[in-house]
C-alpha positions as CSV (number, residue, x, y, z in Angstrom):
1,X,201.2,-20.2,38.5
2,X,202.5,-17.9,35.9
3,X,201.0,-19.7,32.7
4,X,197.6,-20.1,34.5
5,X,198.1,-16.1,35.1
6,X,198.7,-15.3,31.6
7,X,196.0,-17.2,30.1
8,X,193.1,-14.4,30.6
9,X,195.9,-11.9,29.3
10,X,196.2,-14.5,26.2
11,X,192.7,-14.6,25.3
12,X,192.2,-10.6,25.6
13,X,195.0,-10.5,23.2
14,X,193.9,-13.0,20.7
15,X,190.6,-11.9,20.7
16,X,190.4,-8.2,19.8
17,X,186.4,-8.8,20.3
18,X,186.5,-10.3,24.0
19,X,188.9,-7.0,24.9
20,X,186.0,-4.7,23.0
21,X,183.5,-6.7,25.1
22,X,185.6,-5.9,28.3
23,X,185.9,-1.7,27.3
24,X,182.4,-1.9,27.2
25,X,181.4,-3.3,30.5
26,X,183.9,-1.4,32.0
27,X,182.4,1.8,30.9
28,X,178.9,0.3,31.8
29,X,179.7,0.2,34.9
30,X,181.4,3.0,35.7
31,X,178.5,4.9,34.0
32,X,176.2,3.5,36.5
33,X,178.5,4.6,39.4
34,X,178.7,7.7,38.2
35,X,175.0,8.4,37.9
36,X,174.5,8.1,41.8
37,X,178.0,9.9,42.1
38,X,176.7,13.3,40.0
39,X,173.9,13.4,42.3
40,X,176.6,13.4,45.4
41,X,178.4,16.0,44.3
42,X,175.4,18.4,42.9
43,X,173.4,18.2,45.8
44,X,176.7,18.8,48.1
45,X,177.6,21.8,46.0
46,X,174.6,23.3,46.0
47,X,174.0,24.5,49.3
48,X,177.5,24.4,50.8
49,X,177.6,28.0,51.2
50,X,174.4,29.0,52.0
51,X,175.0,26.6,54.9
52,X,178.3,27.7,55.9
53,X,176.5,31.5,55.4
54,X,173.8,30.5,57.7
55,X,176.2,28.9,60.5
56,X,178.7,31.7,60.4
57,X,176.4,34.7,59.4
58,X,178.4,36.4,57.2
59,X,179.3,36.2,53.3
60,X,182.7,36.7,53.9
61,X,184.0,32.9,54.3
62,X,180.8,31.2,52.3
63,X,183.5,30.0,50.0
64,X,184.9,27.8,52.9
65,X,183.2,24.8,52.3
66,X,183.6,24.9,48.5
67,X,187.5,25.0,49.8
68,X,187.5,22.8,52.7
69,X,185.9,19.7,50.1
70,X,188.5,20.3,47.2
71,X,191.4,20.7,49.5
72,X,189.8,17.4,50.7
73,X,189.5,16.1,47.4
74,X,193.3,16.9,46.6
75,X,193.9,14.8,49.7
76,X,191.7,11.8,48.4
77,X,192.6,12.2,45.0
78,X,196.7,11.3,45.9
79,X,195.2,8.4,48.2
80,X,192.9,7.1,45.8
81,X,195.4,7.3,42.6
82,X,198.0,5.2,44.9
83,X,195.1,2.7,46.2
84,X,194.2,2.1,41.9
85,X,197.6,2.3,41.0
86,X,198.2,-0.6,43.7
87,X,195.2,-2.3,44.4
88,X,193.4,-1.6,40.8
89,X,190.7,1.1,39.8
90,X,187.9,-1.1,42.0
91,X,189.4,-1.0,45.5
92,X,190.7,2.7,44.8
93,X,187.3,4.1,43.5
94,X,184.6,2.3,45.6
95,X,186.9,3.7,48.8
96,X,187.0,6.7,47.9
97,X,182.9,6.9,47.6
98,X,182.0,5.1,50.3
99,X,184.3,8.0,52.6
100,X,182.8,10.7,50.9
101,X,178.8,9.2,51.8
102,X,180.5,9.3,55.5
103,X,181.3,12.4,55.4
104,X,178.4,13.7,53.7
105,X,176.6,12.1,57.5
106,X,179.0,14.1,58.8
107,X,177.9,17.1,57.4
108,X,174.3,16.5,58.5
109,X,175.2,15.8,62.3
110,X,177.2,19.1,61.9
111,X,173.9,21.0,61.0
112,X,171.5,19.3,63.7
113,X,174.3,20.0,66.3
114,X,175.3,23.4,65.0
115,X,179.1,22.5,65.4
116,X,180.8,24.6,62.9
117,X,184.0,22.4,63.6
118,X,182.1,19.5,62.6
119,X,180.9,21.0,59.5
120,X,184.3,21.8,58.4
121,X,185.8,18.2,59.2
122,X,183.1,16.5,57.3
123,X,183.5,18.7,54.2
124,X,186.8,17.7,54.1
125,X,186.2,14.0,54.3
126,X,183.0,14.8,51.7
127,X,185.6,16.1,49.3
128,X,186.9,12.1,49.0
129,X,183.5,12.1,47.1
130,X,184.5,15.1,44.6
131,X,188.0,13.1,44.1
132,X,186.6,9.9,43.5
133,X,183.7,11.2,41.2
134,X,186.9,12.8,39.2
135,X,189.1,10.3,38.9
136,X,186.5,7.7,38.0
137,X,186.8,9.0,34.6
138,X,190.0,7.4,34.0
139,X,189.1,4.1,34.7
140,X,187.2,3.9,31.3
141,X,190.5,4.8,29.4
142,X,192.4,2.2,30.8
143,X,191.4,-0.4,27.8
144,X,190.5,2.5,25.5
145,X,193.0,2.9,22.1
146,X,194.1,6.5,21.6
147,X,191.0,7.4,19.5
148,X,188.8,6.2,21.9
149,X,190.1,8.3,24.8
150,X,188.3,11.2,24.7
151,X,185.4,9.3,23.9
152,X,186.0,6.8,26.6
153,X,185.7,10.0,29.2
154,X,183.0,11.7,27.9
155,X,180.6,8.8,28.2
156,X,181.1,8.5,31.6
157,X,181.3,11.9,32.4
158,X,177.3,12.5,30.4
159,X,176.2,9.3,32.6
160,X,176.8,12.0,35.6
161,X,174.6,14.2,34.0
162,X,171.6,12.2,35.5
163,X,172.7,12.3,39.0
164,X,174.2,16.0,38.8
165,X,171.0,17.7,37.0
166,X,168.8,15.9,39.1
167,X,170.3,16.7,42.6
168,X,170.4,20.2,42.8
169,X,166.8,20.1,41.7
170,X,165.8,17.8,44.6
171,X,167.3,20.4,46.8
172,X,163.7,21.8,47.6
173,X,162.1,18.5,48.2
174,X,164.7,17.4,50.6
175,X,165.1,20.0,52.6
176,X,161.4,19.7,53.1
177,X,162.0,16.1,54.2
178,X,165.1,16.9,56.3
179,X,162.8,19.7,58.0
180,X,159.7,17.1,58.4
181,X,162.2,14.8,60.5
182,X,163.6,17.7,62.5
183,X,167.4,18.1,60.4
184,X,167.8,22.0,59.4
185,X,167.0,22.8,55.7
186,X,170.1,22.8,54.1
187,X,171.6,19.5,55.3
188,X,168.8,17.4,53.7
189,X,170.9,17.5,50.3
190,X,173.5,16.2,52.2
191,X,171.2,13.0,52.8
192,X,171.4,12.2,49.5
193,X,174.7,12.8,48.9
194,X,175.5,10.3,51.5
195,X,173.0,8.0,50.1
196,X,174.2,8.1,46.4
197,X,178.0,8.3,47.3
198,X,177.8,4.9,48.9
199,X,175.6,3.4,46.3
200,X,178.5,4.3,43.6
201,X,181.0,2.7,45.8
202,X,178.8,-0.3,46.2
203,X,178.0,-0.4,42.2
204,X,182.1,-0.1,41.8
205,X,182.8,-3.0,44.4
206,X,180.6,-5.5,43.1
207,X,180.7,-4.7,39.5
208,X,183.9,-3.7,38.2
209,X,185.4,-7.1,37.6
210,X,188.2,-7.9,36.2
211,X,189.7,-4.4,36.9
212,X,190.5,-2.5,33.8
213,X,194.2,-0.8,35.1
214,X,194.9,-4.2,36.2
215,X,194.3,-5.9,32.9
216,X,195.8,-3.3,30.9
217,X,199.1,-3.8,33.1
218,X,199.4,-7.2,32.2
219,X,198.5,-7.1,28.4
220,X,201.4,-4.1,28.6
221,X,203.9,-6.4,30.6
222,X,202.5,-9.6,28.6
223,X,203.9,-7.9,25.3
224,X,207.1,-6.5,26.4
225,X,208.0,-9.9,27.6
226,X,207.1,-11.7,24.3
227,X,208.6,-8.6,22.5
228,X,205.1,-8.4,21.1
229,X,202.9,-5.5,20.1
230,X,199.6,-7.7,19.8
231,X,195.8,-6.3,20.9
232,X,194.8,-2.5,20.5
233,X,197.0,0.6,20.2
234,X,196.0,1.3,23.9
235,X,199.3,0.7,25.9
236,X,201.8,3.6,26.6
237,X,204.9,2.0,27.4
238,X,206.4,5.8,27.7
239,X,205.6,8.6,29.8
240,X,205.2,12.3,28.0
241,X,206.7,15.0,30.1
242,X,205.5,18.1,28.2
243,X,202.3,16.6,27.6
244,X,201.3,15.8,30.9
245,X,202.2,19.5,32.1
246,X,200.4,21.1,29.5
247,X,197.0,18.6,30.0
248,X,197.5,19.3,33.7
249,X,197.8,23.2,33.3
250,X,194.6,23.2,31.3
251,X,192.5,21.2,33.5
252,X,193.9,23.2,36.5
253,X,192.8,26.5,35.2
254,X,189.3,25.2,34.1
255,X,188.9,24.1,37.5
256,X,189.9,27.3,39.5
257,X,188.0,29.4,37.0
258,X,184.7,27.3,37.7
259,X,184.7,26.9,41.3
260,X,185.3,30.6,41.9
261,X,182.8,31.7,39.6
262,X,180.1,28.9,40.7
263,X,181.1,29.1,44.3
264,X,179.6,32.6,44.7
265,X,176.7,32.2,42.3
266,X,174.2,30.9,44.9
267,X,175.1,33.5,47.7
268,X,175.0,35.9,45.1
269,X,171.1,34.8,43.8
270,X,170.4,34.5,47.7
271,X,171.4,38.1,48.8
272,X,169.4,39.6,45.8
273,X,165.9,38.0,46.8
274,X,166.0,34.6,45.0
275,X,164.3,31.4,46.0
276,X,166.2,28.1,47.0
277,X,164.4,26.5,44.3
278,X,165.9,28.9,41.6
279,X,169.2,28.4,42.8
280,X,169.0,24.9,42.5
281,X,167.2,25.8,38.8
282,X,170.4,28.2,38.0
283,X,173.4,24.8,39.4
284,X,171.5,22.1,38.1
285,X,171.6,23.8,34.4
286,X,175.4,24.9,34.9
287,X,176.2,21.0,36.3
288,X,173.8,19.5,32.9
289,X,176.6,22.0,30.8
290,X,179.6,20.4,32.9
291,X,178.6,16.7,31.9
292,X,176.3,16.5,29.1
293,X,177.8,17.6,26.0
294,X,180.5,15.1,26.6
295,X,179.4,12.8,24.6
296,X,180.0,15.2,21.7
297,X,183.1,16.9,23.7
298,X,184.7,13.2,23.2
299,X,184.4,12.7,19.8
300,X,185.4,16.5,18.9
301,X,188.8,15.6,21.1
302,X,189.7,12.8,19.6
303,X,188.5,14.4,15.8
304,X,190.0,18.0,15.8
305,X,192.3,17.6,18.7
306,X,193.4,18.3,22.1
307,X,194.5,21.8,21.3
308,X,191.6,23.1,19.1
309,X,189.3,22.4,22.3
310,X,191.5,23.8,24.8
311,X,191.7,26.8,23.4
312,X,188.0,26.8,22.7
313,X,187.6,26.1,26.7
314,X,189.3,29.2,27.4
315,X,187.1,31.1,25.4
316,X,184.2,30.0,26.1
317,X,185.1,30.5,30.1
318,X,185.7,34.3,29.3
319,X,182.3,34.1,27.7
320,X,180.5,33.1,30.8
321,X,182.8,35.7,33.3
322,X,181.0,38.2,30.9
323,X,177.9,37.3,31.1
324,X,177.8,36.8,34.8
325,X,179.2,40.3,35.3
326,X,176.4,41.6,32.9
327,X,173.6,39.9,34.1
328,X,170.7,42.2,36.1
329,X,170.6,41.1,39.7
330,X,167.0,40.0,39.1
331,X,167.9,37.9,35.9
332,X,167.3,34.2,36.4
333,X,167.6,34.0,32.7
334,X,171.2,35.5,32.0
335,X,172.6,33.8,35.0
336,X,171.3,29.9,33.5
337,X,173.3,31.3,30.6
338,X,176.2,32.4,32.0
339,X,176.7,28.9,34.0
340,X,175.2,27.1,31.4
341,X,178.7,28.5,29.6
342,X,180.5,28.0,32.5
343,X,179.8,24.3,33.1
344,X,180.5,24.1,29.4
345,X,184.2,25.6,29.2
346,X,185.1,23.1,32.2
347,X,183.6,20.4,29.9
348,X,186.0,21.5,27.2
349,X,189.1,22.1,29.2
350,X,188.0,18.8,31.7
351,X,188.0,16.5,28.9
352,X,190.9,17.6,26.5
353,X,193.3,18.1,29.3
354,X,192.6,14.6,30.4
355,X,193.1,12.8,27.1
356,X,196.0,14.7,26.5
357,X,197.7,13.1,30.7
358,X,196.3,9.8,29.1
359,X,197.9,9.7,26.0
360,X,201.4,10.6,27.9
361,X,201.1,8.3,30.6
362,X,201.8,4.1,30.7
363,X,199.8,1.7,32.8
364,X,202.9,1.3,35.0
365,X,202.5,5.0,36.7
366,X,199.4,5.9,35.4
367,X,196.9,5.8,38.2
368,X,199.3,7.2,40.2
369,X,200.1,10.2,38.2
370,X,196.6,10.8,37.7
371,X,195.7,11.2,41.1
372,X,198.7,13.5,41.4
373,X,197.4,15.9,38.5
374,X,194.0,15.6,40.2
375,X,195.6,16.8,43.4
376,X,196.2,20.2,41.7
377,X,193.3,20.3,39.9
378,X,191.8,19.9,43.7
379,X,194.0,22.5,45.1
380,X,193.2,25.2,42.4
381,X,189.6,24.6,42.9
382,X,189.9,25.2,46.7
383,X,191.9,28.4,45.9
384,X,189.2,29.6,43.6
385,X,186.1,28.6,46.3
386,X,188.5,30.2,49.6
387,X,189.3,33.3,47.0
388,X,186.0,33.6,45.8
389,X,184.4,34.9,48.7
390,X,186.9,37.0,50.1
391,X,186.8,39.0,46.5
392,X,183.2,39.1,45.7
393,X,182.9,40.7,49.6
394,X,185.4,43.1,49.0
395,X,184.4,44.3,45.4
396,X,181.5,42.6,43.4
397,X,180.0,39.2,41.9
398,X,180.7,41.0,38.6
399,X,184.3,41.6,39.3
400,X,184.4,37.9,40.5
401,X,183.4,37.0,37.0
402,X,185.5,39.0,34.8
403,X,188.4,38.3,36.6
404,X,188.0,34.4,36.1
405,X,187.0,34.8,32.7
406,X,190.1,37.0,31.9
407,X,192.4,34.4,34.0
408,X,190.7,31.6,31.8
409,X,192.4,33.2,28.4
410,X,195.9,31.8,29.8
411,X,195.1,28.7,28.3
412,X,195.6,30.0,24.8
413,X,199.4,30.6,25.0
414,X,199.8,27.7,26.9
415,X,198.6,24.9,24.4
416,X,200.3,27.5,21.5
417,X,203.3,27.4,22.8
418,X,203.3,23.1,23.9
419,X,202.8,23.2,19.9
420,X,205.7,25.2,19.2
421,X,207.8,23.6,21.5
């Protein structure tokens, strides 16, 4: 049993070009997953607030849902880590998108019916979507050496791209449909959330064979029983304390600056006169600047370092805060820019903080810790969307805005003083 076990494990070792042929499928795959997984979470996040606006009628608590779907995505993203971390990256992942599509239905029964309970059940079971969508960036570093990390995230992360630019912009056309077939307006996104989550899970389920965490296990416990250090540099047999708090800290703060800021941007477009279809226009630029410089993002992390572009996140973040402050109510222009810069300072922080848990985490805990970090990476985005209403009603959008950016600068001493230490 045990020699007919090792054999696969053997020939991945020996064959430095069968284990390059196995990175590459895996990120295949997971690139197609995440395709129809960008289009999930866009279309979701679009309109979340104006329909929680329109149910409740009042601005006050249209960062709920925004709230309600990370806190459910902190939730999913402990279950899902412990599902990979057991059951391997395919059982883990293609769960956690298939309950995410179900609660994107949930979400559309919740508008027909007008059940405001409903609607904040269901975006908490959506949020297993937001998790998954995450954490699926991981599985392509499981067979990835520590040059190829960054990399390894930021080509899965620009395959989302084509799903996340292309949802918010079919928010028009599908609340057209969803209205021809008697569903309210702003649940017909939600119908193809629920559509594309499930596809990814589908994709994840039939595809992602043989699972990458689980091979990476066994070429890291194959070695340290034969006292060998044979195939790529990509096992950790350690895990890095300081490391994984400072890549955790960075990702956190990207994540609560983002959500707060991007939360209130649509309410913000709506009360000052603008057009569904420019508010799609406005998310789907900002979601293109979260995923598709990645590919470049990638190879910048792994060339110049994790600290160069964590520190370049933070600046860039107060960049956008400015901007959205600045910008003329009536300024579709500035506001592209300002998310534009927004979507890209999450990019940065997104993609440097994860290489950085990667490179101090082993295959033993690693899915496991991963989907711990995600959980406050969940939790601080569901502090900035609950937040973010409650301060842009009580002051200003522009007040919003500067306050994130200025909040996004703590990164800089951070990663200064994690080189120090």
């Amino acid at each position: 049993m045990s020699g007919s076990m090792q054999d696969p494990v053997q020939d991945y070792i020996a064959s430095p070009e069968q284990l390059k042929r196995m990175y590459r499928k895996v990120l295949v795959v997971v690139s197609i997953s995440q395709i129809f997984g960008g289009a999930g979470l866009a279309a979701g996040i679009t309109v979340g607030a104006l329909l929680a606006q329109e149910m409740l009628g009042t601005d006050a608590f249209a960062g709920v849902p925004a709230a309600l779907f990370t806190l459910g995505s902190a939730g999913a993203a402990l279950i899902v880590g412990r599902l990979s971390q057991r059951y391997g990256r395919r059982t883990g992942l293609s769960a956690g998108f298939i309950v995410g599509g179900l609660g994107s239905i949930g979400v559309v029964f919740a508008a027909v019916f007008h059940s405001v309970f409903l609607l904040f059940a269901s975006l908490l079971v959506y949020g297993a979507g937001t998790a998954t969508n995450l954490q699926a960036r991981y599985a392509g570093t499981d067979l990835a050496s520590q040059k190829q990390r960054a990399t390894a995230v930021s080509i899965t992360m620009v395959m989302t791209t084509f799903g996340a630019v292309a949802g918010p912009n079919l928010v028009g056309i599908m609340g057209e449909i969803a209205r021809s077939i008697g569903i309210p307006a702003l649940a017909g996104p939600f119908v193809l959330s629920a559509a594309a989550y499930i596809l990814a899970g589908i994709v994840l389920f039939m595809l992602l064979r043989p699972d990458p965490l689980d091979m990476a296990k066994r070429i890291a416990s194959y070695n340290k029983e034969n006292n060998q250090h044979m195939g790529p540099d990509l096992i950790n047999s350690h895990s890095d304390k300081k490391g994984l708090a400072v890549g955790a800290t960075v990702m956190v703060l990207t994540q609560l600056v983002m959500v707060a800021i991007m939360t209130m941007t649509p309410v913000h477009m709506k009360n000052h006169g603008h057009g569904l279809s420019e508010v799609g226009m406005v998310i789907g630029f900002h979601i293109g600047a979260m995923y598709l410089p990645s590919l470049i993002t990638g190879v910048l992390v792994d060339k110049i370092g994790r600290t160069a572009m964590s520190i370049a996140s933070g600046i860039i973040l107060l960049l956008a805060g400015l901007v959205a402050a600045s910008a003329p109510d009536d300024s579709v222009f500035l506001l592209i820019i300002a998310l534009s810069l927004l979507g890209l300072g999450w990019n940065f922080g997104l993609i440097s903080g994860t290489a950085q848990v990667v490179d101090s985490t082993g295959p033993a805990t690693r899915a496991k810790t991963q989907g711990t970090l995600d959980v406050f990476i969940a939790l601080a985005g569901a502090s900035g969307g609950a937040l973010s209403g409650m301060v842009a009603a009580n002051s200003s959008f522009a007040i919003l805005s500067i306050g994130g950016g200025l909040l996004s600068l703590l990164l800089i001493p951070v990663v200064i003083w994690s080189r120090r230490s």
